[in-house]
C-alpha positions in Angstrom: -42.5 -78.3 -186.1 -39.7 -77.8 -183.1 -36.6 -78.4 -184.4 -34.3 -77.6 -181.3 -33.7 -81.4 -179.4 -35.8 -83.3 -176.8 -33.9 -84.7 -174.2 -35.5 -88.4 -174.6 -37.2 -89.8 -171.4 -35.5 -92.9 -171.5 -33.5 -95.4 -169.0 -30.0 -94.5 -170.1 -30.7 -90.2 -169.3 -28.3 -91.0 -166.3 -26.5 -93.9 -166.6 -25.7 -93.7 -170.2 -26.4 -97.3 -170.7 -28.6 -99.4 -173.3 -29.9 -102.4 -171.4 -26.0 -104.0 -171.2 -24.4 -101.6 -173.9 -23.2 -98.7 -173.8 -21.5 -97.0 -170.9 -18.0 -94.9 -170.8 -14.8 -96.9 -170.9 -12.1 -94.5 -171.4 -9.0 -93.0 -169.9 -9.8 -91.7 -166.3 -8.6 -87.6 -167.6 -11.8 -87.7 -169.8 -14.3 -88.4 -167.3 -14.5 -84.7 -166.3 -14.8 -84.0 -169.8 -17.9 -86.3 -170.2 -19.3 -85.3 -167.3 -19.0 -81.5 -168.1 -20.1 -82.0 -171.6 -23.4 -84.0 -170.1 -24.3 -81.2 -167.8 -23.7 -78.6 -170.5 -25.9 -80.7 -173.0 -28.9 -80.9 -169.9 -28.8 -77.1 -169.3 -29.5 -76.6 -173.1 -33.1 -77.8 -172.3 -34.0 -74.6 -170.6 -32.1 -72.4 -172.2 -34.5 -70.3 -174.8 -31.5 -68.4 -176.5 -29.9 -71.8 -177.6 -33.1 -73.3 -178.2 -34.0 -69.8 -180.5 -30.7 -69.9 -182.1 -30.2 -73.9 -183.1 -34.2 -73.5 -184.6 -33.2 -70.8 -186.7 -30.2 -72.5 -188.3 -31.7 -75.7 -188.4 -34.4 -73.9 -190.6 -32.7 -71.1 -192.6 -29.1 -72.7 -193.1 -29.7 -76.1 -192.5 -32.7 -76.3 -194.9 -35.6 -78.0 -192.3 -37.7 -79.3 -192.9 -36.5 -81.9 -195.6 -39.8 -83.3 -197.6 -40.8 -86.7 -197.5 -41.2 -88.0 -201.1 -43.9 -90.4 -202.4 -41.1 -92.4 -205.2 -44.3 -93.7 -208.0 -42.0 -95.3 -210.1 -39.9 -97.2 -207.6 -43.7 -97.9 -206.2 -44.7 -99.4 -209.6 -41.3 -101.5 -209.7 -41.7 -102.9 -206.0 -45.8 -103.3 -205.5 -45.5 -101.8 -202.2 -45.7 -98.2 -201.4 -42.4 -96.4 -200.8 -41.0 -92.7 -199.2 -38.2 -91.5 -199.5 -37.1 -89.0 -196.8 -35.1 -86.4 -198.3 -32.0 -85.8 -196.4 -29.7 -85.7 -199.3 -31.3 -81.7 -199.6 -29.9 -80.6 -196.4 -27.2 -78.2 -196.8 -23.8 -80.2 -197.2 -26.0 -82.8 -199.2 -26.7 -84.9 -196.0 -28.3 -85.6 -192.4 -24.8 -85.4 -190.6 -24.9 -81.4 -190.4 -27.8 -81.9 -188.2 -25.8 -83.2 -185.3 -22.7 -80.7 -186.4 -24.4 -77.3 -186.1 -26.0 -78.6 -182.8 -22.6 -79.9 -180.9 -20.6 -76.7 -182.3 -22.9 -74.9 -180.9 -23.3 -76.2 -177.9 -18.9 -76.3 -177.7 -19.1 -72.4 -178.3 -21.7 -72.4 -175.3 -19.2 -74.4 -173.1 -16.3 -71.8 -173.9 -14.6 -74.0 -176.2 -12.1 -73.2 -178.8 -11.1 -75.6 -181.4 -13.2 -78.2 -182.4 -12.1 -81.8 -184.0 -13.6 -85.1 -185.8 -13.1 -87.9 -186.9 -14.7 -89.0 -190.5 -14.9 -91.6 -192.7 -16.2 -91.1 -196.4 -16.0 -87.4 -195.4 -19.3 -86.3 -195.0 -19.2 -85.8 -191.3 -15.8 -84.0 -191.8 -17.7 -82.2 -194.0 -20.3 -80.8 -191.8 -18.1 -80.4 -189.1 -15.8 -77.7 -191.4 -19.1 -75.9 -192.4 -20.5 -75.7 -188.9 -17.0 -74.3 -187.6 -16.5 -72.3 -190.3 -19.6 -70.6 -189.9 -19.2 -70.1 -186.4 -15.8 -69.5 -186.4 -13.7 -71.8 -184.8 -11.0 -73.9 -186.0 -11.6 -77.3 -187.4 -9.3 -80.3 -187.2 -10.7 -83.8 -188.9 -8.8 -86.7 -188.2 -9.4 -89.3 -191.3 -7.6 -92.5 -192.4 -5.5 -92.8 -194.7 -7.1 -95.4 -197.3 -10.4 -92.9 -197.2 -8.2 -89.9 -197.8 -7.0 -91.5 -200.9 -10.9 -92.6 -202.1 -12.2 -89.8 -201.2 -10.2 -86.8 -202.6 -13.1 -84.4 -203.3 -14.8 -84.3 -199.5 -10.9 -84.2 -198.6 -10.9 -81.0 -200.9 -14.5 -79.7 -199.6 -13.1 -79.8 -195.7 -10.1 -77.7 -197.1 -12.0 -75.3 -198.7 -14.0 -74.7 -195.7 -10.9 -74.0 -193.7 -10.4 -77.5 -191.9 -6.9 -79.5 -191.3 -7.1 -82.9 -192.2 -5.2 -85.1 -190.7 -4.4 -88.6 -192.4 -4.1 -91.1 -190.2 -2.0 -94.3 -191.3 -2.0 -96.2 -188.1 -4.5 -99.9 -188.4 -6.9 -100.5 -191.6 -6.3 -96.7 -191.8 -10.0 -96.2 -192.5 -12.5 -94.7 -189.6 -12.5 -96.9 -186.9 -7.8 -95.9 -186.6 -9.3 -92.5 -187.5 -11.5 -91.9 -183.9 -9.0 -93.7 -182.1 -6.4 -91.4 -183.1 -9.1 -88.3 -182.9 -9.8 -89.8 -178.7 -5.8 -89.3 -178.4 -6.2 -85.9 -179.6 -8.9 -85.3 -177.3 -7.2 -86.4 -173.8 -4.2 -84.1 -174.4 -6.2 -80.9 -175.0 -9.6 -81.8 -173.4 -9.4 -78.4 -171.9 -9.8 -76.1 -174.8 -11.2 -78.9 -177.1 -14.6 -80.3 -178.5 -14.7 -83.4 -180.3 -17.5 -83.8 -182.3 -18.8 -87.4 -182.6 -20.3 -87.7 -185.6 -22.4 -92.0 -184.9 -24.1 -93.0 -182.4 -20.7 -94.5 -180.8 -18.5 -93.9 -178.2 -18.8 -93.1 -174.2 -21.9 -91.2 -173.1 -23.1 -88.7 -173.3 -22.6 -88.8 -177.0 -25.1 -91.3 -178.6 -28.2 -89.7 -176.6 -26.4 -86.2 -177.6 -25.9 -87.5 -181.7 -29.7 -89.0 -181.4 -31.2 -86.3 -179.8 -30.4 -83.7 -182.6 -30.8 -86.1 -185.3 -34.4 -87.0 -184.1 -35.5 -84.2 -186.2 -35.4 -86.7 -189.1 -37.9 -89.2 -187.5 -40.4 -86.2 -185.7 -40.7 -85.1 -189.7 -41.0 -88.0 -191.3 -43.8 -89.3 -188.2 -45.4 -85.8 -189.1 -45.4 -85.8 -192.7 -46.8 -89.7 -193.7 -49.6 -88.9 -191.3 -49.8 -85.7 -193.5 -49.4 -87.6 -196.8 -51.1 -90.8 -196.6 -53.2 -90.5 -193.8 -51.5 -93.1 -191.5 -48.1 -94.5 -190.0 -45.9 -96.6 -192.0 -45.4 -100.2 -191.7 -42.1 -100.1 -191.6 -38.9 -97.8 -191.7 -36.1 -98.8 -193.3 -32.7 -96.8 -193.0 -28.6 -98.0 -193.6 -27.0 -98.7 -190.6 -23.0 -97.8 -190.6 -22.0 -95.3 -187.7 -25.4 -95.3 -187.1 -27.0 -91.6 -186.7 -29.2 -92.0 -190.1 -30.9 -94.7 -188.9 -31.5 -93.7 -185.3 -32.7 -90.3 -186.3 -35.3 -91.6 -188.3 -36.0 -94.9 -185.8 -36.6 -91.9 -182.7 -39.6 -90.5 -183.9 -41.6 -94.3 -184.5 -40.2 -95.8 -181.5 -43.3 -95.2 -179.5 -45.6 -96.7 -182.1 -45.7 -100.9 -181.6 -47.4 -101.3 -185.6 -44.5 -99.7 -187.0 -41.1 -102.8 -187.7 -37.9 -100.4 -187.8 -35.9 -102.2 -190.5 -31.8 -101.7 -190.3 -30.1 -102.8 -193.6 -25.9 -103.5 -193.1 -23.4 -103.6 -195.9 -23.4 -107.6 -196.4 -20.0 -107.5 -198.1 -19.3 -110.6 -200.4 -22.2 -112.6 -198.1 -22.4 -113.0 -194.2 -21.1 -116.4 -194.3 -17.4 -115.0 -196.0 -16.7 -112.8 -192.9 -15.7 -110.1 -195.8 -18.6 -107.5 -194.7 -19.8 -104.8 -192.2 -22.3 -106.0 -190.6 -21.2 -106.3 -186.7 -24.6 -106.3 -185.5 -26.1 -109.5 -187.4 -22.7 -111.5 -187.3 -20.6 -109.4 -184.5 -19.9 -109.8 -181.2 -20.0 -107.6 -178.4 -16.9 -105.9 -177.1 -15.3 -102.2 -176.6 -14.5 -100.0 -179.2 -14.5 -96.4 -179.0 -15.2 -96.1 -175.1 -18.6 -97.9 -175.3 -19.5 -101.6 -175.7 -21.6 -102.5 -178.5 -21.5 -105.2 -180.9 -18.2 -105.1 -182.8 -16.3 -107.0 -185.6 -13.5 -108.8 -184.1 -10.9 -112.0 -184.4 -10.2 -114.2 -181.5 -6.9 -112.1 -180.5 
């Protein structure tokens, strides 16, 4: 199995658009930035010593590859068969530090040094202090306030590992305030700084870059029910929040027409209450985050 990311032969390699979404809509001093990181990300694709040293962590730190788990009693309670791709036994106890140890990587390849994110729950904070910390640069995680409070422990964890958090009580104060404030961070010390984008948001290059390394999840899986039960799934079914769970696994079926790729959003108290998270069955589109997409937003 190759663990190291394909670049994906796909419409948006150069414009960084998804049919009418995507794009880069941010302040005119990032655009170098973008454009640098985009090149740097490219020249990865022939370079064997990057390519050598992302396999070897992906396999011996990381933990790849993760199995794919016939569930029997979930099986017997449903009357369909299930797997369960096993992310959770990744090192850091999920998929984010897939993308992490890639884009740290690739930032200590670019000369950079100090990295920062943004998080919500914590877990990409988390896998952002463990790639820095083991490569040794300093980790700044910007996270909003309301999630610091819930989520003291992965608050603790990023700590531990060395990181600054950074609460951030501006908005909602939950992840959305937390990247916004993590972008300012970003234009005033874009020279010496990576930020690590941890969904498939934001301006290009970063949702090819966060798919791309995350793709290992769907090549795997593809890999290991053709192993397992002798064919492709009919469907794949993954959460869809910031996104990167769900488009790692969806990369590696998206060639194959008999298999439905199945997104579940949080529903909330019911579509129909507006009180849920589910922009992309009852959203609309606008900008957030430097890239247009399909957004939860009120007439103002």
């Amino acid at each position: 199995m190759r663990y190291v990311p394909r670049l994906m032969q796909a419409p948006e390699a150069a414009s960084g658009r998804y049919g009418p979404y995507g794009g880069r809509y941010v302040a005119e001093t990032l655009m170098p930035a973008l454009d640098e990181l985009t090149h740097a990300y490219r020249e990865t694709q022939s370079d064997s010593a990057f390519q050598a040293e992302l396999d070897s962590l992906l396999r011996h730190y990381v933990g790849r590859e993760t199995p794919t788990y016939f569930a029997s009693r979930l099986t017997a309670e449903l009357g369909t068969r299930v797997w369960l791709k096993r992310e959770d036994l990744c090192h850091t106890g999920a998929h984010k530090v897939n993308n992490t140890i890639g884009q740290v990587l690739l930032a200590k390849r670019m000369g950079k040094t100090r990295i920062i994110a943004e998080t919500g729950a914590g877990q990409h904070g988390v896998a952002t202090a463990t790639a820095c910390a083991l490569m040794g640069l300093p980790c700044e995680v910007f996270m909003g306030a309301e999630d610091v409070r819930r989520q003291a422990p992965n608050v603790r964890r990023m700590e531990l590992l060395g990181a600054q958090v950074h609460s951030v009580t501006s908005g909602s104060a939950t992840l959305k305030d937390a990247m916004n404030e993590a972008l300012r961070d970003w234009v005033t010390n874009v020279r010496t700084t990576h930020y690590c984008v941890g969904s498939v948001a934001g301006p290009h290059p970063y949702p090819m870059i966060v798919r791309d390394f995350q793709a290992v999840i769907g090549r795997e899986a593809r890999a290991q029910m053709l192993d397992q039960a002798g064919k492709l799934p009919d469907a794949v079914v993954a959460c869809v929040g910031g996104g990167s769970n769900a488009m790692g696994i969806f990369a590696g079926f998206l060639d194959d027409e008999s298999v439905r790729l199945v997104g579940v959003e949080a529903a909330g108290e019911g579509i129909e209450t507006g009180k849920h998270a589910a922009p992309l069955c009852a959203g609309g589109v606008g900008v957030l985050h430097g890239a247009k997409s399909y957004v939860l937003q009120t007439p103002d």
